[in-house]
LUMFI-512110 format. One record per residue: x, y, z of N, C-alpha, C in turn; residue in one letter. Coordinates in steps of 0.2 Angstrom, whole numbers, padded with zeros to 4 digits, always signed. Layout:
N
XYZXYZXYZA;...
end
This chain:
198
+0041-0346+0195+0048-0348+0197+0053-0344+0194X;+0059-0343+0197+0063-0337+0196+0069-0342+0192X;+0070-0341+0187+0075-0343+0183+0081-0339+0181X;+0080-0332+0181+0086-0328+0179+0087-0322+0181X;+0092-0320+0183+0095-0314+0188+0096-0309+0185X;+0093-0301+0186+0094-0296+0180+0098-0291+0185X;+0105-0290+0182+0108-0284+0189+0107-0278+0185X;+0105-0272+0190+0108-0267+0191+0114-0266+0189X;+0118-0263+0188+0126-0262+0188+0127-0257+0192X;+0128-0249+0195+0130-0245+0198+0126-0247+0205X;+0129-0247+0208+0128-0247+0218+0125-0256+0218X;+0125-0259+0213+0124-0266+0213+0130-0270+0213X;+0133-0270+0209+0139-0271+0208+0146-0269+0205X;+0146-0263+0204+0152-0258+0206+0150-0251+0209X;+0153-0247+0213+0153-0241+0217+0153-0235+0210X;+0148-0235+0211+0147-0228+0207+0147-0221+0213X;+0150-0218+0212+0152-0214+0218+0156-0206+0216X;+0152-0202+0214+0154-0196+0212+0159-0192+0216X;+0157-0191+0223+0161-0190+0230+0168-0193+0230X;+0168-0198+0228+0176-0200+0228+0180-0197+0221X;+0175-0194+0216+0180-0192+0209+0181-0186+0209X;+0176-0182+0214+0177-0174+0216+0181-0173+0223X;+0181-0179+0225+0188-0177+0230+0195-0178+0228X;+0197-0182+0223+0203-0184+0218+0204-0179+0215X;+0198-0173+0211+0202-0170+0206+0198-0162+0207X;+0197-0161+0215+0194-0155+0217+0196-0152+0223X;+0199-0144+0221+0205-0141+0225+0201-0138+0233X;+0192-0135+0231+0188-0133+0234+0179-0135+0237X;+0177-0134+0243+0170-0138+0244+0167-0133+0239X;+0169-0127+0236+0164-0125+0232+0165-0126+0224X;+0172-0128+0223+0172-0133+0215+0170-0137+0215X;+0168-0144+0221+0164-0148+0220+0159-0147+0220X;+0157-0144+0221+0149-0142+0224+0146-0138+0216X;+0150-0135+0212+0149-0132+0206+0149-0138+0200X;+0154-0144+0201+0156-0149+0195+0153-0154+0197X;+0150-0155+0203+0141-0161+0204+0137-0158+0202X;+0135-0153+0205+0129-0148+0199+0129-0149+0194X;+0135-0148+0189+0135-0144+0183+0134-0154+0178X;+0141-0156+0181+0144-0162+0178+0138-0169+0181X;+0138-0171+0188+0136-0177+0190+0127-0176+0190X;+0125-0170+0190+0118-0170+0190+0116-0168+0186X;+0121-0163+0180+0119-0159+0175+0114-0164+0170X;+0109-0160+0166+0107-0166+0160+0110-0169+0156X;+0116-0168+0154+0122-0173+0152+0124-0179+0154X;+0121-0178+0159+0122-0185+0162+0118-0190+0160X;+0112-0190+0158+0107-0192+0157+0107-0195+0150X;+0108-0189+0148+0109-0188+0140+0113-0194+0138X;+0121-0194+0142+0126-0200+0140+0121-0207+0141X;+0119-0208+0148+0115-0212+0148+0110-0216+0142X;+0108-0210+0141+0102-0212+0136+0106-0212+0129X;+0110-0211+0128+0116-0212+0119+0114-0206+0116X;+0112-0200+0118+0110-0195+0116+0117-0191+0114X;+0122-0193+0118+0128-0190+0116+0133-0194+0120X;+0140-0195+0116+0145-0201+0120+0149-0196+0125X;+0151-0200+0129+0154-0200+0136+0160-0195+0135X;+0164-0197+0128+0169-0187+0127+0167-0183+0127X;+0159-0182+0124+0157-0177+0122+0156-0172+0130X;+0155-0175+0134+0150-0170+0139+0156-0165+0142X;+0161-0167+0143+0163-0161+0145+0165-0153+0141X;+0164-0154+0132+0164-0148+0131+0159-0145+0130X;+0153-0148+0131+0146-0145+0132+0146-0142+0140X;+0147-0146+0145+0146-0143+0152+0151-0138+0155X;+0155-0137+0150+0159-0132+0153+0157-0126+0151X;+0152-0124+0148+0150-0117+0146+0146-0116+0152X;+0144-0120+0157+0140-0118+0164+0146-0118+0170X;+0151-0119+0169+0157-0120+0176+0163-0112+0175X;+0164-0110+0179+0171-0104+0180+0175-0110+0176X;+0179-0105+0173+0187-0106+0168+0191-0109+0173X;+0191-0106+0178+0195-0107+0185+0194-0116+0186X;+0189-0116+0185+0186-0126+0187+0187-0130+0180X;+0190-0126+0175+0190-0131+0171+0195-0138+0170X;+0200-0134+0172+0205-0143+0172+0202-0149+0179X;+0199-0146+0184+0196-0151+0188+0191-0154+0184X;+0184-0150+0182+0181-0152+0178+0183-0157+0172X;+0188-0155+0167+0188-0160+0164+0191-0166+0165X;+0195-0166+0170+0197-0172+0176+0192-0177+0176X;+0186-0174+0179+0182-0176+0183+0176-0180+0176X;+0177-0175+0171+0172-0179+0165+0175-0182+0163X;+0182-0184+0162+0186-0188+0156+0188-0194+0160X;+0189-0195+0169+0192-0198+0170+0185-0201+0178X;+0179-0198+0178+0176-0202+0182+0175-0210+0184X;+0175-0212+0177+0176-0222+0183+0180-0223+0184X;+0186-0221+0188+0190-0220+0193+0186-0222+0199X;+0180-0223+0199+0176-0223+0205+0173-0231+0203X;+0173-0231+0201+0169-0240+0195+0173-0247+0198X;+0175-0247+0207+0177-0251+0207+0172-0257+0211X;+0174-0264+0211+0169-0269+0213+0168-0266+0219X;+0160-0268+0222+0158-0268+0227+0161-0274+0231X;+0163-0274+0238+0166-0280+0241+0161-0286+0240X;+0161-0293+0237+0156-0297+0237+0152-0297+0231X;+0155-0292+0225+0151-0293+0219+0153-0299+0215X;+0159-0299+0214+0161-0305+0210+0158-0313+0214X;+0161-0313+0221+0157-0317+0222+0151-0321+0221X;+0146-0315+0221+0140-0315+0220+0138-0318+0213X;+0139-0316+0211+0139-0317+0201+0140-0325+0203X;+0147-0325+0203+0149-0331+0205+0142-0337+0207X;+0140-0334+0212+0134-0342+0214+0129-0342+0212X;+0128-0336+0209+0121-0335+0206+0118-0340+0200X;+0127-0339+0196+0130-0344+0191+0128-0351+0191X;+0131-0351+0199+0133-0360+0201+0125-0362+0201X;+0122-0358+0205+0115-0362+0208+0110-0360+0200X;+0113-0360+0196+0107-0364+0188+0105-0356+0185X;+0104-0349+0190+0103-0345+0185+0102-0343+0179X;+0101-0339+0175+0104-0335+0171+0103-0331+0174X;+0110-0326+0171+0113-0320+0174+0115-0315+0168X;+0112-0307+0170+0110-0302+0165+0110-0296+0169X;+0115-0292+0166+0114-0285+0165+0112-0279+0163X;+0107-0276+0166+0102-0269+0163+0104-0265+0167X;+0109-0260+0162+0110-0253+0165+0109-0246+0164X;+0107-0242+0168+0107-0234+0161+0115-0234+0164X;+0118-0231+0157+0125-0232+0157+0126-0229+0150X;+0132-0224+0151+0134-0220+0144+0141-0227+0140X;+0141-0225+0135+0146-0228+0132+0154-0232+0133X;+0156-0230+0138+0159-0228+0142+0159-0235+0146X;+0152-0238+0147+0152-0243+0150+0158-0250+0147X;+0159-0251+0143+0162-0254+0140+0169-0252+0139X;+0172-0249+0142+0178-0248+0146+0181-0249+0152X;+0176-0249+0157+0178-0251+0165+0173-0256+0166X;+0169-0259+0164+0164-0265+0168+0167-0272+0166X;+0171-0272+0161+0175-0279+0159+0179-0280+0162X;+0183-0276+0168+0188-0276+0171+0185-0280+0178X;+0179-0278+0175+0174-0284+0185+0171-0290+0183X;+0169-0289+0176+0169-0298+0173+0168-0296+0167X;+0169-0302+0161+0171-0301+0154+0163-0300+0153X;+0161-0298+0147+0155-0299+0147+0151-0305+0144X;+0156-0308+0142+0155-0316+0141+0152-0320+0148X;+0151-0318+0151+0152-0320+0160+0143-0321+0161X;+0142-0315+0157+0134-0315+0158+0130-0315+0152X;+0125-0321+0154+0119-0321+0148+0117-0316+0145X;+0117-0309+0146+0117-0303+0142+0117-0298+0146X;+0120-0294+0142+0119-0287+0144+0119-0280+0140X;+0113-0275+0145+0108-0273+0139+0112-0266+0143X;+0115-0265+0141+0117-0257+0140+0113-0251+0138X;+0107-0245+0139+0104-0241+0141+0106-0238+0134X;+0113-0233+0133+0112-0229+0128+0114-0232+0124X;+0115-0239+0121+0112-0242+0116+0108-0244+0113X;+0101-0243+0116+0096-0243+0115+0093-0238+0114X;+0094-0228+0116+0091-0224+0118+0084-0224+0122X;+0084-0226+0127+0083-0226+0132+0083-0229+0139X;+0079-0225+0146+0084-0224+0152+0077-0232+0154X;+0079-0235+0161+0076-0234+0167+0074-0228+0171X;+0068-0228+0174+0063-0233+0173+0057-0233+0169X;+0060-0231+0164+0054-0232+0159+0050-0241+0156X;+0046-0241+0156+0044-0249+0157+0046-0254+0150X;+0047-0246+0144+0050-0247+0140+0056-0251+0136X;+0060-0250+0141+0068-0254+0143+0066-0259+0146X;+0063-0263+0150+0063-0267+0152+0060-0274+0148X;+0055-0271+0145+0050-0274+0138+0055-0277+0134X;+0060-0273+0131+0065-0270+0126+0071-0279+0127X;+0073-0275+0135+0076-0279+0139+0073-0289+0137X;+0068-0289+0140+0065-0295+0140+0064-0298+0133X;+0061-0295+0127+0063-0297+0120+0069-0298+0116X;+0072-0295+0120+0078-0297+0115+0082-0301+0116X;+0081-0303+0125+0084-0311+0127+0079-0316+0129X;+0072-0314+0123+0068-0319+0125+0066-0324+0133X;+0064-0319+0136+0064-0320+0143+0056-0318+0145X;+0053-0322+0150+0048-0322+0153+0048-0317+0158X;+0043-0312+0160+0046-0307+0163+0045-0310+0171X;+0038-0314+0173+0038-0316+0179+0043-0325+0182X;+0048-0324+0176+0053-0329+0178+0062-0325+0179X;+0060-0319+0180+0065-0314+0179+0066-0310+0187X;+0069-0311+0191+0069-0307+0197+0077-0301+0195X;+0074-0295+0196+0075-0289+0194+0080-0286+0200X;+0085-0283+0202+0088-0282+0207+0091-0274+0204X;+0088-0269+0209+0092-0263+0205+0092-0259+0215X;+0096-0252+0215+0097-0250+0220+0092-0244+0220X;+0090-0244+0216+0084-0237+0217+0076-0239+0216X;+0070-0237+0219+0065-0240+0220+0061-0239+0214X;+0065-0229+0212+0060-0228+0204+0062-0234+0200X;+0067-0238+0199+0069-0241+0195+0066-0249+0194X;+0067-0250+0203+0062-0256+0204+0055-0257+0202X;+0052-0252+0203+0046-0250+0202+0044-0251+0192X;+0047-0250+0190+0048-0249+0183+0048-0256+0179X;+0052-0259+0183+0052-0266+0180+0047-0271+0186X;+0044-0265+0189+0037-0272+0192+0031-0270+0188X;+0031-0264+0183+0027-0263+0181+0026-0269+0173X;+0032-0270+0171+0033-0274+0166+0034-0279+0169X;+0029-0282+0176+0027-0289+0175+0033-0293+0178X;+0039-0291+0178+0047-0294+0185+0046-0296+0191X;+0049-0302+0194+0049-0300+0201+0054-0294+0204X;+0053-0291+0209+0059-0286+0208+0064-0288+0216X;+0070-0283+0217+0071-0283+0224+0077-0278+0226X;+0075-0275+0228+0077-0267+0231+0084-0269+0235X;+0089-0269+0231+0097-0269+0234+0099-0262+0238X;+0102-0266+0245+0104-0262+0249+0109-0262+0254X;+0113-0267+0250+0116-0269+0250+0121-0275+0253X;+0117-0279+0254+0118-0286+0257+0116-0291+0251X;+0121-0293+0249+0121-0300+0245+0118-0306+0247X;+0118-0308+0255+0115-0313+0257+0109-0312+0258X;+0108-0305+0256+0099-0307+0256+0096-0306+0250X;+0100-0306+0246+0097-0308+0238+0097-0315+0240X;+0102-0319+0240+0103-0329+0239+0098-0330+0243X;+0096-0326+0249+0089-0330+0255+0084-0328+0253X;+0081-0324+0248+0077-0323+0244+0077-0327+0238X;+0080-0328+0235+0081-0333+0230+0078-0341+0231X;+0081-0340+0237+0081-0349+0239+0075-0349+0241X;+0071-0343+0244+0064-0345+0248+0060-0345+0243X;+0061-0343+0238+0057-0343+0231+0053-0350+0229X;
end
């Protein structure tokens, strides 16, 4: 029996969307095409995720891979990307009934420091029965690791846990630690009809 909602956060419930912070603060398709490489895909990113280095730090590290020419875009683009971190149309709601109908409701994300600046603005984090932030802990999804970690700390049953992330390595990660899981793609109404068929 499914007792407690574990979200995702990016493409779950806020737009994580690198495309919208390289067209805000990038004059060329080949400066963006240089500051997704270098910035949105570089190992830095990974890195903040995993608390390996906080969310200021990455742009003086990644600018030794970018032209000088790119560098006021680039650090635009590292100092001010959640500018993209806004709610998905139906997230709040959704939080919302999840609540209403007996849940518990919880957030596991890979997420740099950083989080903790723009996600409160979508709901307090009092809102949800926990939330486990990634480079908090040093380490990412989908290690099955984090989920373990995850599930111990808020003393939680892992097959009373349905799991909701938007990428399948990550769903697969926590069906390995024993989760129900369910592959967001972005319909809200079929997470509640899957819930309810439960």
């Amino acid at each position: 029996m499914i007792k407690n909602v574990v979200l995702d956060m990016g493409n779950v419930l806020l737009d994580y969307n690198p495309e919208f912070v390289l067209n805000m603060f990038c004059s060329s398709e080949e400066e963006k095409r240089v500051i997704d490489k270098e910035l949105f895909n570089g190992p830095e990113w990974k890195l903040g995720d995993r608390g390996d280095i906080k969310d200021k730090d990455r742009y003086d590290i990644v600018k030794a891979r970018v032209p000088e020419e790119y560098h006021a875009a680039l650090k635009n683009c590292a100092d001010r990307w959640d500018v993209c971190m806004t709610p998905l149309e139906g997230a709040g709601e959704f939080c919302e009934s999840v609540k209403k109908n007996g849940y518990g409701i919880y957030v596991l994300s890979n997420a740099s420091d950083l989080f903790y600046t723009y996600f409160p603005k979508f709901k307090p984090l009092d809102f949800f029965d926990g939330v486990f932030v990634s480079s908090d802990y040093l380490m990412l999804k989908p290690d099955v690791k984090i989920y373990e970690t995850f599930l111990d700390k808020y003393g939680l049953k892992a097959d009373e846990c349905l799991f909701i992330d938007d990428r399948e390595d990550n769903v697969e990660g926590a069906r390995k630690a024993g989760m129900n899981t369910f592959r967001f793609m972005g319909d809200y109404d079929a997470v509640i009809s899957y819930l309810a068929a439960q």
